[in-house]
N, C-alpha and C positions, 0 to 999 in steps of 0.2 A: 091670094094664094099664099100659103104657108108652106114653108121645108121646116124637115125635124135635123139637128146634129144627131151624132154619137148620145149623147148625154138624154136624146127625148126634145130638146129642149126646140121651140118652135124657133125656127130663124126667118120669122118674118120683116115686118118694114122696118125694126131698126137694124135689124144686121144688114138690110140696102140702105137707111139711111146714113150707118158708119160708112160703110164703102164709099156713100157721096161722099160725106164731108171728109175721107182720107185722100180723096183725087182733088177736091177745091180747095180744100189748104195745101195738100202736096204742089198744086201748081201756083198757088197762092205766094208761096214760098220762094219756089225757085223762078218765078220772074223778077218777083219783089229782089232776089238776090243777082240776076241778070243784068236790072236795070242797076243798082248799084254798080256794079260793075263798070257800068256802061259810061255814067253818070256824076260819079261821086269821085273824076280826078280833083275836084279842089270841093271842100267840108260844105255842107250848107246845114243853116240853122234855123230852125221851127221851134215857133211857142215859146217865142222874145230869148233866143236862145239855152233855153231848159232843157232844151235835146238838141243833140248833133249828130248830121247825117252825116259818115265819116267811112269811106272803104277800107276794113280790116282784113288780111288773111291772118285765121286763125287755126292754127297747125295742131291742136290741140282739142282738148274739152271744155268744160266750163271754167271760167278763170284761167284761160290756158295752160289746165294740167295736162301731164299727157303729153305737153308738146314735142313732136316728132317721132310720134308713138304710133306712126299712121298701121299698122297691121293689127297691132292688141286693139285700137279703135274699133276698126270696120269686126274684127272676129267678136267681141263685146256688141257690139250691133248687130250682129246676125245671132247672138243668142237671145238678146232681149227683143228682139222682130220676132222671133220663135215665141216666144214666152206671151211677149206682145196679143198675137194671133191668139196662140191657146187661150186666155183671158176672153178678145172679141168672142170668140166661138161658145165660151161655157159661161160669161158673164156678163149676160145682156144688159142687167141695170144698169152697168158704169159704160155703157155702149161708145158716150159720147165723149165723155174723158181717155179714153182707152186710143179711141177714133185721134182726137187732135195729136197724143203723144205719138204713136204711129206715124202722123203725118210726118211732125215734124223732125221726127227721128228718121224718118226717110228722107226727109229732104235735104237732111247734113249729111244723113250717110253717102245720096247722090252725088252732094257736092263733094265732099272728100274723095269719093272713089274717083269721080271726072280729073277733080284739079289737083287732089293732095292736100287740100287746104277746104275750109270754111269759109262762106262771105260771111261778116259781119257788116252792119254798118248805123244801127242807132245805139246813139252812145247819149245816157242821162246825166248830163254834167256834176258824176259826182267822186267824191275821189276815191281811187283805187276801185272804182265799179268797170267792169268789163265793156266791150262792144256787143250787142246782142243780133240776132236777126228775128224774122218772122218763126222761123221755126223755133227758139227756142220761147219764144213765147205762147206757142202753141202747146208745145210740151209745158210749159209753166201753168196753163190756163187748162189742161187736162188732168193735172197732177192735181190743182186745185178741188174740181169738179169731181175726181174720186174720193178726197178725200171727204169733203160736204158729204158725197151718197153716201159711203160708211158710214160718217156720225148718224146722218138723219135717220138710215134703213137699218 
């Protein structure tokens, strides 16, 4: 079965297969940032120490700009989830890069809204590089993924 948007446009199995992959990385996400929580009162270290698993609250954005900026954050995330969406809806090709940015951009925004803060907690031992979580590397690996379709299509 096929549904049409606004635009004509058919929203068949990838506009359900985004919705999957926004709920499996969405909660992909926020366990992965749970279980640090849970987990990570003392560092542990994977891949002969080349990563470090390390519990950050980060009050902030990327590089912790922004820090303590918690209302311009979440109101900046509610335009870009707008914007977000409209893209899903009129631009099927980049479905699945659109799909993981979404995720992950919800699952920070969840967290900030819940606690005031971000989990972070894999840190690549290098310096002055941030702590990351699941979701920003979903958002990293979706950002990627559009840009490839643009070059290629």
């Amino acid at each position: 079965m096929s549904y049409t948007n606004i635009t004509g446009m058919s929203l068949n199995r990838e506009w359900f297969f985004a919705l999957g992959i926004i709920v499996i990385f969405l909660t992909l996400d926020l366990r992965t940032k749970r279980w640090a929580e849970k987990n990570l009162d003392i560092s542990k270290y994977i891949f002969d120490g080349k990563i470090e698993l390390v519990y950050v609250r980060n009050y902030g954005i990327a590089f912790n700009k922004l820090s303590g900026k918690k209302k311009l954050i979440l109101i900046t995330n509610l335009f870009l989830f707008i914007y977000l969406s409209y893209l899903l809806y009129t631009d099927i090709k980049n479905y699945l890069g659109y799909a993981l940015i979404f995720a992950g951009g919800l699952g920070n925004f969840i967290c900030r809204l819940q606690k005031g803060y971000v989990i972070d907690f894999v840190y690549f031992n290098i310096k002055n590089w941030p702590v990351f979580n699941i979701a920003d590397f979903e958002v990293f690996i979706g950002i990627i993924i559009v840009i490839i379709n643009e070059i290629i299509t």
